[in-house]
TIRO-2110 file (N, C-alpha, C; in Angstrom, 1 decimal):
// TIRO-2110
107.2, 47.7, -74.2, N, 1, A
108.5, 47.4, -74.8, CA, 1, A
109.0, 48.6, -75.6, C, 1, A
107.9, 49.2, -76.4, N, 2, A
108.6, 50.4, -77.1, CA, 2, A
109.0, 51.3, -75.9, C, 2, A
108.2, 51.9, -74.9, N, 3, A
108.3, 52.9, -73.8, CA, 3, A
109.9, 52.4, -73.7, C, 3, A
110.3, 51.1, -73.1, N, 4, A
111.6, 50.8, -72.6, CA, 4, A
112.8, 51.2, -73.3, C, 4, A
112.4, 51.0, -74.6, N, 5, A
113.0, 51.2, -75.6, CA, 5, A
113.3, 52.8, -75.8, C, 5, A
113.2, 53.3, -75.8, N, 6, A
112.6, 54.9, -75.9, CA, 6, A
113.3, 55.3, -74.9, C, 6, A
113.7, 54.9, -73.6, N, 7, A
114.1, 55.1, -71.8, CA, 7, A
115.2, 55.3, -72.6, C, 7, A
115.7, 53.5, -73.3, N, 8, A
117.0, 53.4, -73.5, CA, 8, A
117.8, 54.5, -74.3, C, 8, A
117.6, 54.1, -75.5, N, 9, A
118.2, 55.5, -76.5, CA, 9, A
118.3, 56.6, -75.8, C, 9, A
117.4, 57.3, -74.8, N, 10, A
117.6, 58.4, -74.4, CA, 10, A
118.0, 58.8, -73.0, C, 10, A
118.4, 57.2, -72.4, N, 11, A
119.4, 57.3, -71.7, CA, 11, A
120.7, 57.1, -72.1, C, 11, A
121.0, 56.5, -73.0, N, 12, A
121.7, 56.1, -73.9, CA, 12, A
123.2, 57.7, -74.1, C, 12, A
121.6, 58.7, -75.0, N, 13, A
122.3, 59.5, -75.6, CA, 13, A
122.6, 60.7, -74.7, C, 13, A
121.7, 60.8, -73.5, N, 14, A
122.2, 61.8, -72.5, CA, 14, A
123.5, 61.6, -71.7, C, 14, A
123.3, 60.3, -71.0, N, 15, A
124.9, 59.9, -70.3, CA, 15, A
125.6, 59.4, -71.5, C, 15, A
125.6, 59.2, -72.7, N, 16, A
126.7, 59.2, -73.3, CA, 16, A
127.5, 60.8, -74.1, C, 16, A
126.4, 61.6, -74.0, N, 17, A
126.7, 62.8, -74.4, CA, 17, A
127.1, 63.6, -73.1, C, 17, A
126.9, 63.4, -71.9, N, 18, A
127.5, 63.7, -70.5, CA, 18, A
128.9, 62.9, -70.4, C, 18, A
129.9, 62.0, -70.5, N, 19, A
130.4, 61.1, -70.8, CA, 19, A
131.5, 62.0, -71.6, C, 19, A
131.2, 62.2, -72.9, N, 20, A
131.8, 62.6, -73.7, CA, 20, A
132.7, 64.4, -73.5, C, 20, A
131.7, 64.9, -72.3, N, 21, A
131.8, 66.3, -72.4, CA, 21, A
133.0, 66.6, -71.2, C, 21, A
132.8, 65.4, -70.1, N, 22, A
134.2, 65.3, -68.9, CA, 22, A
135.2, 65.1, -69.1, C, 22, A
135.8, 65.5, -70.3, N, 23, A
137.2, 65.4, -70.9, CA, 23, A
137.7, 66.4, -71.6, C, 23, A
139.1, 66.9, -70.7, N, 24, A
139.5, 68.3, -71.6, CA, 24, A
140.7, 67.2, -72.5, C, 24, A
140.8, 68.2, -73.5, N, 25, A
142.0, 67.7, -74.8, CA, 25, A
142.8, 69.1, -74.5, C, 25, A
143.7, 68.6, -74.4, N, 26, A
145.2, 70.0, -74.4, CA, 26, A
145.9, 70.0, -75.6, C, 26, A
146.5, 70.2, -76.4, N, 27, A
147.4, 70.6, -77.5, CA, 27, A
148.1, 71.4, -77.6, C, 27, A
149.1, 71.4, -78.8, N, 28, A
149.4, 72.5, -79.1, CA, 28, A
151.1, 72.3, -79.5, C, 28, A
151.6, 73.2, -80.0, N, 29, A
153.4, 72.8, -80.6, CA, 29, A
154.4, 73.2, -79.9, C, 29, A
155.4, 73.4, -80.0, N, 30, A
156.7, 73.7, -78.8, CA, 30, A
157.5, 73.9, -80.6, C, 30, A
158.3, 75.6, -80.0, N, 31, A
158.8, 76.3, -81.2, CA, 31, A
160.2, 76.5, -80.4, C, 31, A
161.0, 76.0, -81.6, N, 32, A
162.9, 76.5, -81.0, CA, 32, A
162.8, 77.8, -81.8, C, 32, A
162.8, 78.6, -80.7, N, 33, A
163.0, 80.3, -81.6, CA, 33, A
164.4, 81.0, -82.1, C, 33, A
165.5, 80.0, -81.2, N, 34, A
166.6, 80.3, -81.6, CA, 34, A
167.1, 79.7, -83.4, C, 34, A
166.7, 78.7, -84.2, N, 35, A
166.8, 78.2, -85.0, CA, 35, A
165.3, 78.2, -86.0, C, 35, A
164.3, 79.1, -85.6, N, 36, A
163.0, 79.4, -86.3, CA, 36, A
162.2, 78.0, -86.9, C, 36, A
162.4, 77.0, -85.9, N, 37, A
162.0, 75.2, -86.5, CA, 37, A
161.1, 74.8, -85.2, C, 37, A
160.5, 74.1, -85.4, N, 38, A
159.5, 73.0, -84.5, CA, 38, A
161.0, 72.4, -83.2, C, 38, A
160.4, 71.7, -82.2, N, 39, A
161.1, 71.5, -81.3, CA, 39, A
160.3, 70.2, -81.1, C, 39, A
161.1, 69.1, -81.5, N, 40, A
160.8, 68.1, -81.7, CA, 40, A
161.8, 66.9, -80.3, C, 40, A
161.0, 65.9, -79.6, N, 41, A
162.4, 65.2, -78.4, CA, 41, A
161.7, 66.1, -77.3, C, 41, A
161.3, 66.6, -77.1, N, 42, A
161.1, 67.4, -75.8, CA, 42, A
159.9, 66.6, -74.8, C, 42, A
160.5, 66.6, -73.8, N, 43, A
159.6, 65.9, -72.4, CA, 43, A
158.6, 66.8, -72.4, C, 43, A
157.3, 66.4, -72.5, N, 44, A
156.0, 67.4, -71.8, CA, 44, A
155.7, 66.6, -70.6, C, 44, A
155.4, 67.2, -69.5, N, 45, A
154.7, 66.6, -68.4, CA, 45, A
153.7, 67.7, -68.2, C, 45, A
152.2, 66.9, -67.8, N, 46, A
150.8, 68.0, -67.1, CA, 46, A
150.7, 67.3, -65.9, C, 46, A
150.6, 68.6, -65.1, N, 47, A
150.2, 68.3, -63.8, CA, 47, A
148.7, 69.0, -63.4, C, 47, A
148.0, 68.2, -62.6, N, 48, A
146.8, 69.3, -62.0, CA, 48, A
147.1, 69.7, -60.9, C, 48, A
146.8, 70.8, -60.5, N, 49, A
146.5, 71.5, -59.3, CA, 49, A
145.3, 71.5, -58.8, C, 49, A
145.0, 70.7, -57.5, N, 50, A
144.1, 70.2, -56.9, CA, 50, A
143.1, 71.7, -56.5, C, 50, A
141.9, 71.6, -56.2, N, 51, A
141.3, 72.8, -56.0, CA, 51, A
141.5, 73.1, -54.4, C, 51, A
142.2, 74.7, -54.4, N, 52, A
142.6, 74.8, -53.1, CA, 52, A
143.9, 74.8, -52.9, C, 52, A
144.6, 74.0, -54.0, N, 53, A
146.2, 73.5, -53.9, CA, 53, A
146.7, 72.8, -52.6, C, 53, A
145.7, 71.8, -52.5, N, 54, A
145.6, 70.9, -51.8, CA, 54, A
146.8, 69.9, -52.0, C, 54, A
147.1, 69.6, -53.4, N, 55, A
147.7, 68.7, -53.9, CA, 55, A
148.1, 69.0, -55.2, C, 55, A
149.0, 67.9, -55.9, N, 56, A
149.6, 68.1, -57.6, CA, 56, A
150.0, 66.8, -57.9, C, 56, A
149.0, 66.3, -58.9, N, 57, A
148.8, 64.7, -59.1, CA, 57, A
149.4, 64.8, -61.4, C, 57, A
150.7, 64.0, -61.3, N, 58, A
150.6, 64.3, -62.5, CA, 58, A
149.9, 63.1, -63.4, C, 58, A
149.6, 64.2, -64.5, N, 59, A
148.3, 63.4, -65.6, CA, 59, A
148.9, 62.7, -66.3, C, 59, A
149.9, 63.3, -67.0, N, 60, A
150.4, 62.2, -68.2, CA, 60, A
151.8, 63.0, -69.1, C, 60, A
152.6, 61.9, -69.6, N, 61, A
154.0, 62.3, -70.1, CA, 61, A
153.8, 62.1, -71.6, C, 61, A
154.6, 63.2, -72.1, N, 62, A
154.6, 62.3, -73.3, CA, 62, A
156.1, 63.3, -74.2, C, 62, A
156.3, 63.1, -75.1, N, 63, A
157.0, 63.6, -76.3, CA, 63, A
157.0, 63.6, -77.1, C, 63, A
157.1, 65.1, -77.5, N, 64, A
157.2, 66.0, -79.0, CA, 64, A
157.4, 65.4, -79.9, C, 64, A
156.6, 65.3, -81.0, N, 65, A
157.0, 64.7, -82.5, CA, 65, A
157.6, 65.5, -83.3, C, 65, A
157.8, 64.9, -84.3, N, 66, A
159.1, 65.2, -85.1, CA, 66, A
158.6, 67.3, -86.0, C, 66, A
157.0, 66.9, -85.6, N, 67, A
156.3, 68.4, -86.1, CA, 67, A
156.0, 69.2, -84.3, C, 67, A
156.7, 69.2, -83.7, N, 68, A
156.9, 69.5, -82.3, CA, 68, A
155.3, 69.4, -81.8, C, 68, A
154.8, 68.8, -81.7, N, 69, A
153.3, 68.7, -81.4, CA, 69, A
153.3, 67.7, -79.8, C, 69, A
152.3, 67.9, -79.0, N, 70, A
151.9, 67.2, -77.6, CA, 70, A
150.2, 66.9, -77.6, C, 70, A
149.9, 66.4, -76.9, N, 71, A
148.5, 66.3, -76.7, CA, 71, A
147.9, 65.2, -75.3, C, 71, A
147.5, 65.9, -74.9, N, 72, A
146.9, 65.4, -73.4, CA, 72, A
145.7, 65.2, -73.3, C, 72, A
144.5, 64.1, -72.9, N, 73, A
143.5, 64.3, -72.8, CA, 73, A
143.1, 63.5, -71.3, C, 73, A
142.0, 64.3, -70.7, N, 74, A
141.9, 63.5, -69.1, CA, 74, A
140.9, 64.3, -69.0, C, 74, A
140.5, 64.0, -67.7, N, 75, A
139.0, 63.9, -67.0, CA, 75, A
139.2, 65.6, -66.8, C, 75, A
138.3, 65.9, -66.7, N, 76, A
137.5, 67.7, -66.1, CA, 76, A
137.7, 67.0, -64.9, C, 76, A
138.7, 66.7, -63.7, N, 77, A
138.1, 67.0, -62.3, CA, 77, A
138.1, 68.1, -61.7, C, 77, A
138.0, 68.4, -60.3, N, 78, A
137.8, 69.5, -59.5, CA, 78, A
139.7, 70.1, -59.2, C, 78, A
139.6, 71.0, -60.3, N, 79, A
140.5, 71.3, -59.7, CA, 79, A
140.9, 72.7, -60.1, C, 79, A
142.6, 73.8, -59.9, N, 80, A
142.5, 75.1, -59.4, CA, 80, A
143.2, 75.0, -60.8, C, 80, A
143.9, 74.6, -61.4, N, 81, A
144.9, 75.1, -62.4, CA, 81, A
145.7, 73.5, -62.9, C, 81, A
146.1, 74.0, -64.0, N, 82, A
147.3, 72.6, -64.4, CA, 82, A
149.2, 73.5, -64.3, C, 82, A
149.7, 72.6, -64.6, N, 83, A
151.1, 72.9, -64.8, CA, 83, A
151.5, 72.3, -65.5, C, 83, A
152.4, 72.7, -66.7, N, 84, A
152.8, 72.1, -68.1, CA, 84, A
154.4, 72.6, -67.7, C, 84, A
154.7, 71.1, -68.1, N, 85, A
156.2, 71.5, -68.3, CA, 85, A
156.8, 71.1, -69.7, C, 85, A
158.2, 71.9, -70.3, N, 86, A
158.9, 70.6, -71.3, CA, 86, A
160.1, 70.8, -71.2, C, 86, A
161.3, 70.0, -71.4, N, 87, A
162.1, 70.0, -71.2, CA, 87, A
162.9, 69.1, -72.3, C, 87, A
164.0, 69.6, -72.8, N, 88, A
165.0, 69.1, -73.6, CA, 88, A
166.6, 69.5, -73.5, C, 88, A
167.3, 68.6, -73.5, N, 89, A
168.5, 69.0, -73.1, CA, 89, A
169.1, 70.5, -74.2, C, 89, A
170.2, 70.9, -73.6, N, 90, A
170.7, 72.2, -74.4, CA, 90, A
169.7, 73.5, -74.6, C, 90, A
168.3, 72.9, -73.6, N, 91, A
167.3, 74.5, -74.4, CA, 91, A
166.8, 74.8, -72.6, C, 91, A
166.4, 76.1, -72.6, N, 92, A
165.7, 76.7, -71.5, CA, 92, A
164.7, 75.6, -71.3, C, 92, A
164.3, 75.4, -70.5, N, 93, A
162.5, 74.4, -69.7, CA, 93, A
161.3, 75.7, -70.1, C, 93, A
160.7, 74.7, -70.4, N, 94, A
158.9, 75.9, -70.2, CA, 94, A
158.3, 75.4, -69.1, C, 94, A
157.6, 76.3, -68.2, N, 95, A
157.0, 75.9, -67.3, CA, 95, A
155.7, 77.0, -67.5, C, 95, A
154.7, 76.3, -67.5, N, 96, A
153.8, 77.6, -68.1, CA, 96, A
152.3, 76.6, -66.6, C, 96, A
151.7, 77.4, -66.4, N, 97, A
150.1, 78.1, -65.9, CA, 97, A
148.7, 77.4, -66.8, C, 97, A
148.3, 76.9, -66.7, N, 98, A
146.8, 77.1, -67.4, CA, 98, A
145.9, 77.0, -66.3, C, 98, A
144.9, 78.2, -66.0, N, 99, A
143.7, 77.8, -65.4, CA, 99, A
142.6, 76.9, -65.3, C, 99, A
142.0, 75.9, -64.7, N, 100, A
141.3, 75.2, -65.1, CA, 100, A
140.0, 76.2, -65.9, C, 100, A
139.4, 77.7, -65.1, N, 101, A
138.4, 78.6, -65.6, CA, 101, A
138.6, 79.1, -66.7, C, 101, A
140.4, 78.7, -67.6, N, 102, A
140.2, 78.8, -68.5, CA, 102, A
140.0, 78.0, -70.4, C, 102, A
139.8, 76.7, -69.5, N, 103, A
139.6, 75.5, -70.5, CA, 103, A
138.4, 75.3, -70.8, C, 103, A
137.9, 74.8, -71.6, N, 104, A
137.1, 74.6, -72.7, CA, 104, A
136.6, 72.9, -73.0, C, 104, A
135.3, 72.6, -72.6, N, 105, A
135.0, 71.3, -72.6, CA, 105, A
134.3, 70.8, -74.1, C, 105, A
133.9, 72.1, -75.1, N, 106, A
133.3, 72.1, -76.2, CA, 106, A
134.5, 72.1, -77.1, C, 106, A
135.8, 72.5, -77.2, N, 107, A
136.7, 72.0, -78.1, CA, 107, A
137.9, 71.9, -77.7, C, 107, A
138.9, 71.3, -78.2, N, 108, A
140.6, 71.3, -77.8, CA, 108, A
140.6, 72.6, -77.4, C, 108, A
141.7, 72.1, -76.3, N, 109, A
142.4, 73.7, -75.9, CA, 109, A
143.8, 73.7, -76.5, C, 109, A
144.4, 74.8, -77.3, N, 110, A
145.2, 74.8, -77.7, CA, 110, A
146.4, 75.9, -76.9, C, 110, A
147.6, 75.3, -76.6, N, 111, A
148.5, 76.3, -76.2, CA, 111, A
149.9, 75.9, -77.1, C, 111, A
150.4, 76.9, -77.6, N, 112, A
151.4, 76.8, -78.0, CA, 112, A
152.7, 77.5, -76.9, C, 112, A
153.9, 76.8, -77.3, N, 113, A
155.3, 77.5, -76.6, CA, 113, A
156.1, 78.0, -77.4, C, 113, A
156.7, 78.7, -76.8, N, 114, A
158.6, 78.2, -77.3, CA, 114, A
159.5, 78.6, -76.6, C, 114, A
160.9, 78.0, -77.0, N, 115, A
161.9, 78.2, -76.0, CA, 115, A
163.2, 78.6, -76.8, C, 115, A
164.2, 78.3, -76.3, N, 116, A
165.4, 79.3, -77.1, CA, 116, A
166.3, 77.8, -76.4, C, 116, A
167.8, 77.7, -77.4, N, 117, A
168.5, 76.9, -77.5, CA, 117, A
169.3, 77.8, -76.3, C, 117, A
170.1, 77.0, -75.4, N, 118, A
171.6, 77.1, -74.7, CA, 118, A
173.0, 77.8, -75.0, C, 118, A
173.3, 78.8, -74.3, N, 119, A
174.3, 79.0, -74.7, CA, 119, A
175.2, 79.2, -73.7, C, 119, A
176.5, 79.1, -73.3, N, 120, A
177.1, 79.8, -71.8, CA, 120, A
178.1, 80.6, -72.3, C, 120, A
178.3, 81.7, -71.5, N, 121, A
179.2, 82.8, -71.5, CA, 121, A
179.8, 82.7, -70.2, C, 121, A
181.7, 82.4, -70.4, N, 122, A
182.6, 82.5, -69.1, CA, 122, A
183.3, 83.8, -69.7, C, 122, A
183.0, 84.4, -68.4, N, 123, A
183.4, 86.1, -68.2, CA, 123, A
184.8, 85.7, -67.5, C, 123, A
185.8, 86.0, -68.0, N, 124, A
187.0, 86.1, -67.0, CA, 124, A
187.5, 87.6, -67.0, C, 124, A
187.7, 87.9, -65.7, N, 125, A
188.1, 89.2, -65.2, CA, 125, A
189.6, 88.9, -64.4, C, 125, A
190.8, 89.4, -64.6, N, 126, A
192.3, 89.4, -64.9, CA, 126, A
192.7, 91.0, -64.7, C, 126, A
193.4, 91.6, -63.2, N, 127, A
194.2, 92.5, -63.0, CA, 127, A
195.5, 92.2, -62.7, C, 127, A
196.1, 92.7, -63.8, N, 128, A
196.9, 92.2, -63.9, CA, 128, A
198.4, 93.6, -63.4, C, 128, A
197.6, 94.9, -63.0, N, 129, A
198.4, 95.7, -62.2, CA, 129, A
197.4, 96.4, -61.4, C, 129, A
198.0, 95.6, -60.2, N, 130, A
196.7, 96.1, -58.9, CA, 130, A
197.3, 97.5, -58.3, C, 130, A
196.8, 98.1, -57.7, N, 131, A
197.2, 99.0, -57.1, CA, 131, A
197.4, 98.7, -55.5, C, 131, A
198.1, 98.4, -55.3, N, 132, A
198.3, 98.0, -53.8, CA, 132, A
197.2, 96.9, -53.4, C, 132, A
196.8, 96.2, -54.8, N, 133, A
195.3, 95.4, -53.8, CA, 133, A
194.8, 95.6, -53.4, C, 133, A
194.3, 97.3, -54.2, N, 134, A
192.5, 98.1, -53.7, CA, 134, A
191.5, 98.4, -54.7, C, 134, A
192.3, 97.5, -55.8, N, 135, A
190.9, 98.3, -56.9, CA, 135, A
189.7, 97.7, -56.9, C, 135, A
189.0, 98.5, -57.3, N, 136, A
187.6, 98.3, -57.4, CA, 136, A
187.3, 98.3, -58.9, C, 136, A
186.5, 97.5, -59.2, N, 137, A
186.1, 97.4, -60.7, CA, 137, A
183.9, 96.6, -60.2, C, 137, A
183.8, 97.8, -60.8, N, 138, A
182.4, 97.0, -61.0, CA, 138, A
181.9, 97.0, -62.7, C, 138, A
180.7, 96.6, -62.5, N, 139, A
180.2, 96.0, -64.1, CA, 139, A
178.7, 95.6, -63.9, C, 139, A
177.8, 95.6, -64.7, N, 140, A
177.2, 95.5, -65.0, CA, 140, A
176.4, 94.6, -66.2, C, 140, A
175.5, 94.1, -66.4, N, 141, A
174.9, 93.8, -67.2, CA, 141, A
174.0, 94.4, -68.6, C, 141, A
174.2, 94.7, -69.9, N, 142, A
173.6, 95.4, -70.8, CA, 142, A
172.9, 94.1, -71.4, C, 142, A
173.2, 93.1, -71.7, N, 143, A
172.3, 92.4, -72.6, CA, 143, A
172.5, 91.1, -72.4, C, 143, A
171.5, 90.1, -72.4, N, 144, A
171.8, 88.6, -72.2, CA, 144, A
170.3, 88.5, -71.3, C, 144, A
170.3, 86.7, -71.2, N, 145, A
169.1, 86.3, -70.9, CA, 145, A
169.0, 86.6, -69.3, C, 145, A
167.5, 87.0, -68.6, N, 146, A
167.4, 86.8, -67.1, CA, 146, A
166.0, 85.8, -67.0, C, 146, A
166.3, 86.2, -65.1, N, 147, A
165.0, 85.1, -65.2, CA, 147, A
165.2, 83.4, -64.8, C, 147, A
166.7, 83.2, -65.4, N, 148, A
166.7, 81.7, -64.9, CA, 148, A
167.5, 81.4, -64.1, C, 148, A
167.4, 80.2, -63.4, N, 149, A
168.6, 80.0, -62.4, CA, 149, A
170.1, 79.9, -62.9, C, 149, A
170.2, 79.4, -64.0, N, 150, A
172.0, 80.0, -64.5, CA, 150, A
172.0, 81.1, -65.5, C, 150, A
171.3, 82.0, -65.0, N, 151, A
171.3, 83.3, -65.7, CA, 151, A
172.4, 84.6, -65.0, C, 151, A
173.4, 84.7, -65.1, N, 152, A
173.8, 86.5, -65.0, CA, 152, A
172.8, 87.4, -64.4, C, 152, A
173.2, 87.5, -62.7, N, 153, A
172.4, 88.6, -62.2, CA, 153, A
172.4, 90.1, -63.1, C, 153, A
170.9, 90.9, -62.8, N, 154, A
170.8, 92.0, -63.5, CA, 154, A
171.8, 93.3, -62.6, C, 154, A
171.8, 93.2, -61.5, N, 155, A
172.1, 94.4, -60.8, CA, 155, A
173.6, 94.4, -60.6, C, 155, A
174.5, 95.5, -60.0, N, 156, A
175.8, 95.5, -60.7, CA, 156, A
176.6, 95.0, -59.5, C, 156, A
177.8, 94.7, -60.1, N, 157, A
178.5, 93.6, -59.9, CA, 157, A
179.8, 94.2, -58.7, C, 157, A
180.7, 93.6, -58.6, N, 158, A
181.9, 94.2, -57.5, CA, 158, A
182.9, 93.1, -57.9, C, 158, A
184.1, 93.7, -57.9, N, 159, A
185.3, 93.1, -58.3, CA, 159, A
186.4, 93.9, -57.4, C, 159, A
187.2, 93.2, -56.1, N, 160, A
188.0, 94.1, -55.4, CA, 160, A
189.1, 93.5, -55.6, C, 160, A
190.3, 94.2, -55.5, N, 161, A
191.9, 93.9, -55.6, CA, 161, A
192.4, 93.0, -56.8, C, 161, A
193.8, 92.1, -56.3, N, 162, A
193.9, 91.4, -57.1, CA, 162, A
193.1, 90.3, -57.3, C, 162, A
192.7, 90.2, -58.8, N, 163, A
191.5, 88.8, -58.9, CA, 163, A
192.2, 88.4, -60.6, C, 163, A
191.8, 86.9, -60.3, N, 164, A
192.1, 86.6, -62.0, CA, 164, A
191.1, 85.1, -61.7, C, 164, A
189.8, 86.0, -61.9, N, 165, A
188.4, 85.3, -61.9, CA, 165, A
187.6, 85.1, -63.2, C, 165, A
187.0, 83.6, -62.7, N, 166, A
186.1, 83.5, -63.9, CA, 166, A
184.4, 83.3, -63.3, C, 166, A
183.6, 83.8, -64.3, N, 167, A
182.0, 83.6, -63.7, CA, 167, A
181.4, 83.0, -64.9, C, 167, A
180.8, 81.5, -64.9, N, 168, A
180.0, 81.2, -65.8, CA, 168, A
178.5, 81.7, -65.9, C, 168, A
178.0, 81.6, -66.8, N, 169, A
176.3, 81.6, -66.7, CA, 169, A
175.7, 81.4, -68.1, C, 169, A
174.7, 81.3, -68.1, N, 170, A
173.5, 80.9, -69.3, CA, 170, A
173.0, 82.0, -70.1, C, 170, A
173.1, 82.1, -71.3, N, 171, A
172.0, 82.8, -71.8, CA, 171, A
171.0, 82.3, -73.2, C, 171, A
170.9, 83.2, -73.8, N, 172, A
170.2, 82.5, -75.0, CA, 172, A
171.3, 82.3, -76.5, C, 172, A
171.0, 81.3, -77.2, N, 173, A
171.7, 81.0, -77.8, CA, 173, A
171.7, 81.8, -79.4, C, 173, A
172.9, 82.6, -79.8, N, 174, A
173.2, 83.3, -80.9, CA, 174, A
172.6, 84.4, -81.2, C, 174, A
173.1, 85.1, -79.5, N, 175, A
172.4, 86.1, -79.3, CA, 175, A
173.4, 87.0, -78.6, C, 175, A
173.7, 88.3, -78.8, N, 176, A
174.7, 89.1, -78.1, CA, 176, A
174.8, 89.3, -76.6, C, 176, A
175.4, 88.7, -75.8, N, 177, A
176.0, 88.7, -74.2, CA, 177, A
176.8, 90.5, -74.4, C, 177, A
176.7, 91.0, -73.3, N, 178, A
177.4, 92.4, -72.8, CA, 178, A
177.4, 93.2, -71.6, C, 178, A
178.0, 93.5, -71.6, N, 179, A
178.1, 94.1, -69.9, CA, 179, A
179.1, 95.6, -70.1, C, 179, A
178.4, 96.3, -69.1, N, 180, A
179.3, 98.0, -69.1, CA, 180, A
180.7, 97.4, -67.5, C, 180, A
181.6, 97.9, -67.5, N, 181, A
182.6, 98.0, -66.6, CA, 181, A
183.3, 99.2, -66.5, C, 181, A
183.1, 99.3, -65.2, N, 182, A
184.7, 100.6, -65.0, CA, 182, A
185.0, 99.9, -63.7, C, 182, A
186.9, 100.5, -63.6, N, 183, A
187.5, 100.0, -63.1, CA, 183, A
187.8, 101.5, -62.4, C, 183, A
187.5, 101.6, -61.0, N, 184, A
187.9, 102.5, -60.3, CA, 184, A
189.4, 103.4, -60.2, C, 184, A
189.3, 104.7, -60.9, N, 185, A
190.8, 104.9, -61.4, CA, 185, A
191.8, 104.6, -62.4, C, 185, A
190.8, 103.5, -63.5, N, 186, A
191.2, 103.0, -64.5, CA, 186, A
190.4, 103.3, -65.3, C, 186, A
190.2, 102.4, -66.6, N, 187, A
189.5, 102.1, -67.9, CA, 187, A
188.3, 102.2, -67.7, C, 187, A
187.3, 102.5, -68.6, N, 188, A
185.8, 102.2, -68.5, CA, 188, A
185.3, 101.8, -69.7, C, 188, A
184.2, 101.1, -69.9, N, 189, A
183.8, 100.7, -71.4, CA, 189, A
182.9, 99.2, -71.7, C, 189, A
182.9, 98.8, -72.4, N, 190, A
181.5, 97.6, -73.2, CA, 190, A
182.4, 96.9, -73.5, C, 190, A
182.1, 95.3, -72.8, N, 191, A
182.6, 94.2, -73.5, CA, 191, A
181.1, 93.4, -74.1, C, 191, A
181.8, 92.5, -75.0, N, 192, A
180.2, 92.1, -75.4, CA, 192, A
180.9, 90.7, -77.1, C, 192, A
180.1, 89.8, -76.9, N, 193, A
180.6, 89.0, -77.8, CA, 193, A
179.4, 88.4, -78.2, C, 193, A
179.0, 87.4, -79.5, N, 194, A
177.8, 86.6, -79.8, CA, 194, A
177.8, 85.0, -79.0, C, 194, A
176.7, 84.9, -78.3, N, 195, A
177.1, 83.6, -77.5, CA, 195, A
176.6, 82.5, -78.3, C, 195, A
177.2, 81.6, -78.8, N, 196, A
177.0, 80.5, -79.9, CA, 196, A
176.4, 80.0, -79.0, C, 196, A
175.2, 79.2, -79.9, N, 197, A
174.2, 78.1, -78.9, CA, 197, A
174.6, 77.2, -79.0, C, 197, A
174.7, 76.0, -77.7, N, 198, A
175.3, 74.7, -77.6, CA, 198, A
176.9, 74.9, -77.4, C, 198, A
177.4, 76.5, -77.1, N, 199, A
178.8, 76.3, -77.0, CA, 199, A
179.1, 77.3, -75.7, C, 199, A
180.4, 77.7, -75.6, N, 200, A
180.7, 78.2, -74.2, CA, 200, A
181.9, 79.6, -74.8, C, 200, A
181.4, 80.4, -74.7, N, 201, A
181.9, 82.3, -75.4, CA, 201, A
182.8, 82.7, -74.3, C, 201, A
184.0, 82.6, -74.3, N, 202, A
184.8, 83.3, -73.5, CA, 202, A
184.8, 85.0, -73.7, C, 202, A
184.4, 85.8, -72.4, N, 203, A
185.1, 87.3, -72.3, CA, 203, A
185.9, 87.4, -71.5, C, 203, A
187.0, 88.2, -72.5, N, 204, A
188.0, 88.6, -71.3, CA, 204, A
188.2, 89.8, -71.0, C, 204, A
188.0, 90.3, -69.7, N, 205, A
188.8, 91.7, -69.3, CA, 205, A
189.9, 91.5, -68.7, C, 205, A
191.0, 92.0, -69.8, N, 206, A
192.0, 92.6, -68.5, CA, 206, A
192.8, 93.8, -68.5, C, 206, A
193.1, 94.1, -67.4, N, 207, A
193.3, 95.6, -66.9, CA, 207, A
194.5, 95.5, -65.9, C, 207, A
END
């Protein structure tokens, strides 16, 4: 009886101490860097990446508390990587990487983010004395967010003849938008304004 007894406990405390150790805990806060505050409301979704990337099975949803905090906890299976997303209206998405080779079954894994508030900048460009309907005006990009899909390409730009065009796009919020332009046979020079976050910054050239 004692022998049995003695199996137990120390079967007990091995598979329950095995048990205990096939579980990663994820953490960590989501920072609005545009307003220097916690980012609180925000969708987190974890996904695993199956080993081999075989597949992408997601683990669990949740949202940010009012101290911008997440936490995920699930099985160690076999797998290549996770994928963390978050998302809140008016702000950039995080989509961030974690290796499975780099998690930790002896304590929380902690990652923190952050993201930047919304802002849009409509560029309107207005010739308003063409030259026979040959000018050329190009431009460029000096400063504003890249990187995202409604982001302002980096490389330089083309504007031919008569145009009285507008180009929206994204950047970061309450943060300086600018661009270099010359106008072939015309003016050259920096336009550039502060793009309020949550709002829409008109620039105008015209020439």
């Amino acid at each position: 009886m004692r022998l049995f007894l003695t199996l137990t406990i120390c079967s007990f405390i091995l598979f329950g101490c095995k048990k205990g150790k096939t579980d990663f805990t994820l953490r960590g806060i989501l920072s609005d860097s545009t307003f220097g505050q916690t980012l609180s409301g925000a969708t987190v979704k974890l996904y695993e990446i199956e080993a081999g990337g075989t597949g992408i099975n997601l683990i669990g949803q949740s949202t940010t508390s009012s101290d911008g905090s997440y936490t995920f906890t699930f099985p160690r299976n076999q797998a290549e990587s996770y994928t963390l997303t978050a998302e809140k209206i008016n702000y950039f998405s995080i989509d961030e990487t974690i290796y499975f080779s780099d998690m930790s079954i002896e304590e929380d894994n902690i990652r923190d983010y952050s993201t930047t508030a919304k802002a849009w900048v409509k560029l309107r460009f207005k010739n308003e004395s063409p030259a026979a309907g040959t000018d050329l005006t190009t431009y460029i990009k000096l400063s504003g967010k890249s990187g995202c899909p409604e982001c302002h390409p980096n490389d330089e730009q083309y504007l031919v003849g008569v145009i009285d065009t507008v180009i929206n796009c994204a950047t970061d919020g309450n943060t300086i938008f600018s661009y270099l332009y010359d106008v072939i046979g015309g003016p050259e020079g920096e336009k550039s304004a502060n793009a309020v976050a949550f709002d829409t910054t008109e620039i105008i050239l015209t020439y």
